[in-house]
py3Dmol code that shows the C-alpha trace and the ligand (Angstrom):
import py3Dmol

protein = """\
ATOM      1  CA  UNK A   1    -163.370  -7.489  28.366  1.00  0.00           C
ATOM      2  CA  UNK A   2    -163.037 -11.230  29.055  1.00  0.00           C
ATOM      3  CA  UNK A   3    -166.636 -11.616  29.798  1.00  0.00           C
ATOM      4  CA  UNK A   4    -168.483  -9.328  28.228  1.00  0.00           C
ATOM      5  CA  UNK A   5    -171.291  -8.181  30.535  1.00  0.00           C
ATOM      6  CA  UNK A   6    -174.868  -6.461  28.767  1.00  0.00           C
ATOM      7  CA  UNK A   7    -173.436  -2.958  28.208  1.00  0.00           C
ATOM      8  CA  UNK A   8    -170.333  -4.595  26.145  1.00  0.00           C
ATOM      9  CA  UNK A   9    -173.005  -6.763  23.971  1.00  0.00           C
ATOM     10  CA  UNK A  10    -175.104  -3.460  23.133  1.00  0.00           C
ATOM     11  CA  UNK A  11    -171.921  -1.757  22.219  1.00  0.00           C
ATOM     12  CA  UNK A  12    -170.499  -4.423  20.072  1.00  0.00           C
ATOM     13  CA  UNK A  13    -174.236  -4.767  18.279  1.00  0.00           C
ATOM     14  CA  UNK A  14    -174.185  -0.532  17.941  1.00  0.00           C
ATOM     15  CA  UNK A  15    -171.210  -0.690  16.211  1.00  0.00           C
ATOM     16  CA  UNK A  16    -171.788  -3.918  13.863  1.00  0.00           C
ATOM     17  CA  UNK A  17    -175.519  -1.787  12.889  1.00  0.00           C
ATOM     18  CA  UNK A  18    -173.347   1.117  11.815  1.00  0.00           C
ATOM     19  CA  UNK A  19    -172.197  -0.372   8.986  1.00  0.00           C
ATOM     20  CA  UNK A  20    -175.568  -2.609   8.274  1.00  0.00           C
ATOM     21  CA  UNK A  21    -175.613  -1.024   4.796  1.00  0.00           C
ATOM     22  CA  UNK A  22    -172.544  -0.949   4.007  1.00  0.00           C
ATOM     23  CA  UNK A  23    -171.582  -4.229   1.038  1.00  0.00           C
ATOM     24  CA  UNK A  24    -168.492  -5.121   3.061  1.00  0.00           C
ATOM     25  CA  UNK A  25    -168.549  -4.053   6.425  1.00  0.00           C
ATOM     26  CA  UNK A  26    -166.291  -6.227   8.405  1.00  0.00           C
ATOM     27  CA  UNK A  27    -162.795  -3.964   8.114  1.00  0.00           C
ATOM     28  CA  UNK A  28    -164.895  -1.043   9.572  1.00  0.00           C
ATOM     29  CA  UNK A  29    -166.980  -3.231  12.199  1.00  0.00           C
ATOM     30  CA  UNK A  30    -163.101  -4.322  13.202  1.00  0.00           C
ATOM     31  CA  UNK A  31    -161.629  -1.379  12.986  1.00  0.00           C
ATOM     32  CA  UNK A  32    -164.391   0.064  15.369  1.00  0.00           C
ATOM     33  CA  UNK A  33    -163.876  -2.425  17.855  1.00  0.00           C
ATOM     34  CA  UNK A  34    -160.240  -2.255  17.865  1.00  0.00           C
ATOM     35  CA  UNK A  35    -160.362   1.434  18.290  1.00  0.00           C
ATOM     36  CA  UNK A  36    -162.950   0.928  21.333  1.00  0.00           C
ATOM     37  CA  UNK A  37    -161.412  -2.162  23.418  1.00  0.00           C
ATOM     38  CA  UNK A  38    -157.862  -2.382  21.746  1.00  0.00           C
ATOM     39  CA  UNK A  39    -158.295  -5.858  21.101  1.00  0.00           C
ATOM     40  CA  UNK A  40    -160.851  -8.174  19.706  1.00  0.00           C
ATOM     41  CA  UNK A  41    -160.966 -11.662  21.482  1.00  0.00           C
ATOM     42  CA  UNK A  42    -163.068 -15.006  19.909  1.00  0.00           C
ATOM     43  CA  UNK A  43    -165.947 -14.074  22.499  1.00  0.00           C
ATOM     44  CA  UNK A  44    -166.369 -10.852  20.659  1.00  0.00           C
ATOM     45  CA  UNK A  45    -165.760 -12.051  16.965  1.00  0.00           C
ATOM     46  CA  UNK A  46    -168.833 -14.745  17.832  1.00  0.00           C
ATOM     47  CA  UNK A  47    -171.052 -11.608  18.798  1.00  0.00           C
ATOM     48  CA  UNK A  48    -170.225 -10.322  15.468  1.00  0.00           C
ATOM     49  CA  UNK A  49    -170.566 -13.340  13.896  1.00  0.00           C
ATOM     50  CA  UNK A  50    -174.550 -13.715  15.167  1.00  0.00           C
ATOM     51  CA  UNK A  51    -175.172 -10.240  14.557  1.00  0.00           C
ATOM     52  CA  UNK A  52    -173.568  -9.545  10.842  1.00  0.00           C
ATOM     53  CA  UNK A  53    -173.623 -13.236   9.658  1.00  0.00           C
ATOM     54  CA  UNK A  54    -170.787 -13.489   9.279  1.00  0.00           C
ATOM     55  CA  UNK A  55    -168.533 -16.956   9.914  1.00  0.00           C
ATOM     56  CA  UNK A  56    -166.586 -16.825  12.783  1.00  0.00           C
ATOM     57  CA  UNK A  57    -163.892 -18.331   9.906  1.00  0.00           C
ATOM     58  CA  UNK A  58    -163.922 -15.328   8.376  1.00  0.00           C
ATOM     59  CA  UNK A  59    -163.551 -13.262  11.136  1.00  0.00           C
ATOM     60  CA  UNK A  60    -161.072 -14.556  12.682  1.00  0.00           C
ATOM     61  CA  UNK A  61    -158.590 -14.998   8.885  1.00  0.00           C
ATOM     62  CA  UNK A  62    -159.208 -10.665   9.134  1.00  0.00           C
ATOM     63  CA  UNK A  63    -158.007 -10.248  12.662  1.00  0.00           C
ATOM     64  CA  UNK A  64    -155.151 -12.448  12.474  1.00  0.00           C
ATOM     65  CA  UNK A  65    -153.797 -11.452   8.921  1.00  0.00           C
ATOM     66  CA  UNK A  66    -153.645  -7.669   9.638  1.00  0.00           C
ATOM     67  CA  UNK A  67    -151.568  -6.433  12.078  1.00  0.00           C
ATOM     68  CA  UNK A  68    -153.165  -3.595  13.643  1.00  0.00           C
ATOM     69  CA  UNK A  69    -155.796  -5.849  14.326  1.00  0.00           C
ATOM     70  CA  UNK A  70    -155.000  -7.987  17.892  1.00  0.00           C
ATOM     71  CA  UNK A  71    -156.609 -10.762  20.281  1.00  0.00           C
ATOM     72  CA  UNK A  72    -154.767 -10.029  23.117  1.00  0.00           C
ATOM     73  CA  UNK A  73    -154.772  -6.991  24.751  1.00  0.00           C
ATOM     74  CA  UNK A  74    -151.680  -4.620  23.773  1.00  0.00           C
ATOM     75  CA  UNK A  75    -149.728  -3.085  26.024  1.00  0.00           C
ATOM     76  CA  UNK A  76    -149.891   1.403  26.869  1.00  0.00           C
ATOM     77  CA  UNK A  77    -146.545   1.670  24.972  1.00  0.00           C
ATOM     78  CA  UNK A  78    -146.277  -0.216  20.479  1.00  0.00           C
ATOM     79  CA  UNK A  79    -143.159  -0.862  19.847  1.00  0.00           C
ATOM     80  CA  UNK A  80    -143.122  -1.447  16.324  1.00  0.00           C
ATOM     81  CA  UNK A  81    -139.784  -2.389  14.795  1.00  0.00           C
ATOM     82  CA  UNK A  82    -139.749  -2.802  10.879  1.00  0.00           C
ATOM     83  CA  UNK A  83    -138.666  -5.906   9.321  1.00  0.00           C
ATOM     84  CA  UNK A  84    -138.750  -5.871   5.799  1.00  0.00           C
ATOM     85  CA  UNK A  85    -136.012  -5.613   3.280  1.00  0.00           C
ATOM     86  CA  UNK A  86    -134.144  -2.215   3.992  1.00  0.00           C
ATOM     87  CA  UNK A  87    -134.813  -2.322   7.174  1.00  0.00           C
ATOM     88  CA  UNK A  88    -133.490  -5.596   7.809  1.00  0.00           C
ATOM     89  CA  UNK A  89    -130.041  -5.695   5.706  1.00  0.00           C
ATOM     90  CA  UNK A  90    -129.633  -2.934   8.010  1.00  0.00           C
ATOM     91  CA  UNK A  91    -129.428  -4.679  11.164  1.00  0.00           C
ATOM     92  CA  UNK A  92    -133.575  -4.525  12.477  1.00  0.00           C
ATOM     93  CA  UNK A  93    -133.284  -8.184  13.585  1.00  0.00           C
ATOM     94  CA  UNK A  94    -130.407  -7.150  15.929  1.00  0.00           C
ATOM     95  CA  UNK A  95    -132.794  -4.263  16.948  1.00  0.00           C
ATOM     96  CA  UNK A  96    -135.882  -6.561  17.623  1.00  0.00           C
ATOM     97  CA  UNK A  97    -134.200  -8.543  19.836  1.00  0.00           C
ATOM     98  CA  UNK A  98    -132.478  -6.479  21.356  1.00  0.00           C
ATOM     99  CA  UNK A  99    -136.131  -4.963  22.715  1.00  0.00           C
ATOM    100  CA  UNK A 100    -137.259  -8.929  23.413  1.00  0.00           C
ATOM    101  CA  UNK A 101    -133.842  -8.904  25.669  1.00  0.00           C
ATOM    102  CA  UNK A 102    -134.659  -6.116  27.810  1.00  0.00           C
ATOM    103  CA  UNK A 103    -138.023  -6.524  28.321  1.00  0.00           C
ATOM    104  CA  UNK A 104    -138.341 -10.202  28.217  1.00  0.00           C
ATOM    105  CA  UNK A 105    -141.228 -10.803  25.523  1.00  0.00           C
ATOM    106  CA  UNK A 106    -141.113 -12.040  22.046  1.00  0.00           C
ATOM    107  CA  UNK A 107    -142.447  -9.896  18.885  1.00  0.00           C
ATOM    108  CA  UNK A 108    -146.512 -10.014  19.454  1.00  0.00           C
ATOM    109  CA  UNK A 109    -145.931 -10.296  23.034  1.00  0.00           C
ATOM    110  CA  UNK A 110    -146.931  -7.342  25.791  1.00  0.00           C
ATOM    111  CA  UNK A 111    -145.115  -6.965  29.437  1.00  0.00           C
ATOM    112  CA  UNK A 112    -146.794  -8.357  32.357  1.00  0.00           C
ATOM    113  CA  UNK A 113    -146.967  -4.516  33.433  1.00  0.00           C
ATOM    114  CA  UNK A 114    -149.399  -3.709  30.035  1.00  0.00           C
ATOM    115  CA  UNK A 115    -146.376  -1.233  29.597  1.00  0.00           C
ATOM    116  CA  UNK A 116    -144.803  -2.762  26.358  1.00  0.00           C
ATOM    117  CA  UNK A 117    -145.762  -4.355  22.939  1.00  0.00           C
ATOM    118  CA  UNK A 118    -143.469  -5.138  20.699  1.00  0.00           C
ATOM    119  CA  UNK A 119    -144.570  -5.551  16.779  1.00  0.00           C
ATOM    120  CA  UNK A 120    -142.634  -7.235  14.071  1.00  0.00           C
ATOM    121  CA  UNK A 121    -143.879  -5.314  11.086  1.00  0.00           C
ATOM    122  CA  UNK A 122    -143.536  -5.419   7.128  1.00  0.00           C
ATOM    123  CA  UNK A 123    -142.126  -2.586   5.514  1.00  0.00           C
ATOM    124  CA  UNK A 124    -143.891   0.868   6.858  1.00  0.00           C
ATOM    125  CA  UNK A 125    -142.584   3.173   4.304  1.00  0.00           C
ATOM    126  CA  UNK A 126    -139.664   4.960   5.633  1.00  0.00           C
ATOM    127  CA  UNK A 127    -136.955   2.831   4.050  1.00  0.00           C
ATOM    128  CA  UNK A 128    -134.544   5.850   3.391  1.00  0.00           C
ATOM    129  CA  UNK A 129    -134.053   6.134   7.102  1.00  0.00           C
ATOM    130  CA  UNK A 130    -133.621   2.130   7.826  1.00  0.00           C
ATOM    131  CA  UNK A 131    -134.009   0.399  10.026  1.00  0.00           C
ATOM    132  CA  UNK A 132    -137.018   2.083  11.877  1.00  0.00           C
ATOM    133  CA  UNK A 133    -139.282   1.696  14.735  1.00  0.00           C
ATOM    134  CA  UNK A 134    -142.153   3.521  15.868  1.00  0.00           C
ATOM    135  CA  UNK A 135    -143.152   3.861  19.217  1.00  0.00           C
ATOM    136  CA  UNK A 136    -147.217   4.741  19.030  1.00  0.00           C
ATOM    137  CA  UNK A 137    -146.405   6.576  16.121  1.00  0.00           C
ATOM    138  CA  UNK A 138    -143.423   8.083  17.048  1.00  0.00           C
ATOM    139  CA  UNK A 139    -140.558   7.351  14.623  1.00  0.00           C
ATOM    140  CA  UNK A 140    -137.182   6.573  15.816  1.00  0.00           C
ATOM    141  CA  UNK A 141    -134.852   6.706  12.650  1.00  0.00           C
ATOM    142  CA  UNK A 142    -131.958   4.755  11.575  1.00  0.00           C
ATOM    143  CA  UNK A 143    -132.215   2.951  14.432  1.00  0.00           C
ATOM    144  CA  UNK A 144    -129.250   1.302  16.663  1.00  0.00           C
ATOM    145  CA  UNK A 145    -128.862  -1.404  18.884  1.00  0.00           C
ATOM    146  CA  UNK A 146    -127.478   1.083  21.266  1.00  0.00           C
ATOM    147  CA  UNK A 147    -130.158   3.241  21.189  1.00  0.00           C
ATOM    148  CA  UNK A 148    -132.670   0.908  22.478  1.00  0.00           C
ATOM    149  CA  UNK A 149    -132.017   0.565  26.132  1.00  0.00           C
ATOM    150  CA  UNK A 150    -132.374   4.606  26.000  1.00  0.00           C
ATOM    151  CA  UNK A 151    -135.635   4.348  23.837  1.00  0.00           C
ATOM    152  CA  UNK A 152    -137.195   1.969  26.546  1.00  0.00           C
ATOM    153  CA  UNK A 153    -135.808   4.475  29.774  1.00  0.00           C
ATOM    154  CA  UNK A 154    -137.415   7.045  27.642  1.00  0.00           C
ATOM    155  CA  UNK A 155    -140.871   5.711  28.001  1.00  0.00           C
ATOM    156  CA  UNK A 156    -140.237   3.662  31.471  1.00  0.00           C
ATOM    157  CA  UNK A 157    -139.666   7.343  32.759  1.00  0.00           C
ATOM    158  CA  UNK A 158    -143.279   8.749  31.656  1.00  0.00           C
ATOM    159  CA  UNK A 159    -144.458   5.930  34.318  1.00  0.00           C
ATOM    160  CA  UNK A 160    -142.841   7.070  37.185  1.00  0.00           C
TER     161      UNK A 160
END
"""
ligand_1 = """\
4
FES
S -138.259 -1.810 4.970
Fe -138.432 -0.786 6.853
S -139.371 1.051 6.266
Fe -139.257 -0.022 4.423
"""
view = py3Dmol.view(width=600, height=400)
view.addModel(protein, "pdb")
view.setStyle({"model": 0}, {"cartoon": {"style": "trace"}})
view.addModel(ligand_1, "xyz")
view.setStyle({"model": 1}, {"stick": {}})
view.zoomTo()
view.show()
């Protein structure tokens, strides 16, 4: 989607009309687009900027504040490793980079292959089985630095 040709404009107006009634339509509009394209880059936050009205300001403080938002494209594979409290007096920083080592990105970063995204996230909920780290939505429980060269064979090995 770096340039987006006619067909991506009409789609991108579509789904900022859905919610023309609505009193606070951005999170949907987003959410929308996300779902679509998996990624919302400036070009496309301007479109929705003409068409809703907008700022681009505003926009733009959405998609970067929450996380399931992106402007990059993210990779087949979300490796999300949890980073708040629990989860982190229980060793996820180890974890985290432990991922960045093998596959050679930072948190918010995705493989030259597309393959991998990993996620630095706040506290999803699951503290009572700290630290944890979903995989598209997969949970991995009390999660190990040992475990994670496994975790990443596990999903290297759907690609072959
Ligand atoms: S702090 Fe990680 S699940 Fe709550």
């Amino acid at each position: 989607m770096a340039h987006i040709n006619e067909a991506g404009i009409r789609k991108i107006h579509e789904i900022c009309d859905r919610y023309a009634n609505e009193k606070t339509p951005l999170m949907m509009i987003l959410s929308d687009i996300q779902n679509e394209y998996g990624y919302i880059p400036l070009e496309v936050q301007q479109l929705v900027s003409e068409r809703t009205g907008i700022s681009v300001a505003e926009i733009y403080g959405v998609v970067t504040f929450y996380s399931f938002f992106s402007l990059e494209p993210k990779g087949k594979y979300i490796i999300g490793c949890c980073l708040g409290t629990a989860c982190y007096v229980k060793g996820a920083q180890q974890i985290i980079d432990k991922f960045s080592e093998i596959l050679g990105i930072r948190a918010g970063e995705t493989t030259a292959d597309g393959l991998f995204t990993i996620d630095a996230l706040r506290c999803i909920g699951a503290c009572g089985i700290a630290p944890a780290v979903t995989i598209n939505g997969k949970v991995y429980p009390k999660m190990t630095v040992d475990k994670v060269a496994a975790v990443v064979e596990e999903y290297r090995a759907k690609e072959v």
